[in-house]
C-alpha positions in Angstrom: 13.3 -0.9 -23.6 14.6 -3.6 -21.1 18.0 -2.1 -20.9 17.1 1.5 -20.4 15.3 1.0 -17.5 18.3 -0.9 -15.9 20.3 2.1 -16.8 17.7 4.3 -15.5 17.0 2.5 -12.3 21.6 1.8 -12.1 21.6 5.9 -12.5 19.1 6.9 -9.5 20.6 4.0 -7.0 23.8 5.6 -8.0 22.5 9.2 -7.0 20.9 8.4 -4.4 24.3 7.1 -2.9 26.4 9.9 -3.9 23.8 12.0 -1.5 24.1 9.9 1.7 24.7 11.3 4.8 26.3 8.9 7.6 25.6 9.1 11.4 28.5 9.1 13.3 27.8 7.1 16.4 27.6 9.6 19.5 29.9 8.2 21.6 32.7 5.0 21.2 33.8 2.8 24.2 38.2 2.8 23.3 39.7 0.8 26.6 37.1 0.4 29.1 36.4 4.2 28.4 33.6 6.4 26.5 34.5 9.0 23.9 32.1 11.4 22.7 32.0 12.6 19.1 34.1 15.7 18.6 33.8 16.3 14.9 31.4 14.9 11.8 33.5 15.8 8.2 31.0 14.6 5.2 32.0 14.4 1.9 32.9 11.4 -0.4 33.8 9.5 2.8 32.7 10.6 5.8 35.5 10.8 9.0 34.1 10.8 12.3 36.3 12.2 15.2 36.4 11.1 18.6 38.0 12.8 21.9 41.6 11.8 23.1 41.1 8.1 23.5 43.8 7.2 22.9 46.7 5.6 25.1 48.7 8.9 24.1 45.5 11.0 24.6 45.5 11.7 20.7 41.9 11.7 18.7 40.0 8.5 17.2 39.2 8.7 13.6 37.0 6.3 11.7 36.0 6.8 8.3 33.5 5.4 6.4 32.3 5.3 2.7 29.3 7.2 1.4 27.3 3.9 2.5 28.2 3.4 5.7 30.8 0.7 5.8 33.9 1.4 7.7 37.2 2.3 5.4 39.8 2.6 8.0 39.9 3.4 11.5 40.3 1.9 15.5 39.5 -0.9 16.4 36.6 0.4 18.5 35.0 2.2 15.4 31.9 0.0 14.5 32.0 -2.2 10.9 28.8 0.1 9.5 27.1 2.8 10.4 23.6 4.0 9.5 22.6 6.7 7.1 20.5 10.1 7.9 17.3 9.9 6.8 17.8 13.7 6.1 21.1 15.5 5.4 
C-alpha cells in the first residue's frame, strides 16, 4: 500500500508538469535596451522570442523546460521563469 501511493502521487506530479504553461517575461533589457516579447511557442519546452536585440538586429530566443528553468538562450534571458496559473 506504501509504494502505490508513491507511484500514485510520482504519476500526478508527473502530469501536472507535462501541463505547465510558462510566462514568457514581457519585455528583456539586451545592451542598455528593452525588447518586448514578439512570440510565445509552448510545447515540451517553451521558446520565447524577443524583437531584434541583437547587435546585428536579429531576434532573442530563450527557451525554457516545461518548469520554467532556462535550457538555452542570451545572456539577458532570466535563469527561471514562472508558470501560468491557467493555460
Amino acid at each position: 500500500m506504501f509504494t502505490s501511493r508513491h507511484i500514485i502521487f510520482a504519476l500526478l506530479s508527473f502530469l501536472a508538469s507535462a501541463n505547465a504553461c510558462i510566462q514568457c517575461p514581457a519585455s528583456l533589457r539586451v545592451n542598455n535596451h528593452d525588447t518586448d516579447l514578439i512570440k510565445t511557442t509552448p510545447g515540451d519546452k517553451t521558446v520565447c522570442l524577443y524583437g531584434g536585440a541583437e547587435s546585428d538586429g536579429s531576434a532573442i530566443t530563450c527557451r525554457y523546460s516545461n518548469i520554467g528553468l532556462l535550457i538555452h538562450g542570451n545572456k539577458a534571458c532570466p535563469l527561471e521563469v514562472d508558470e501560468k496559473e491557467h493555460c
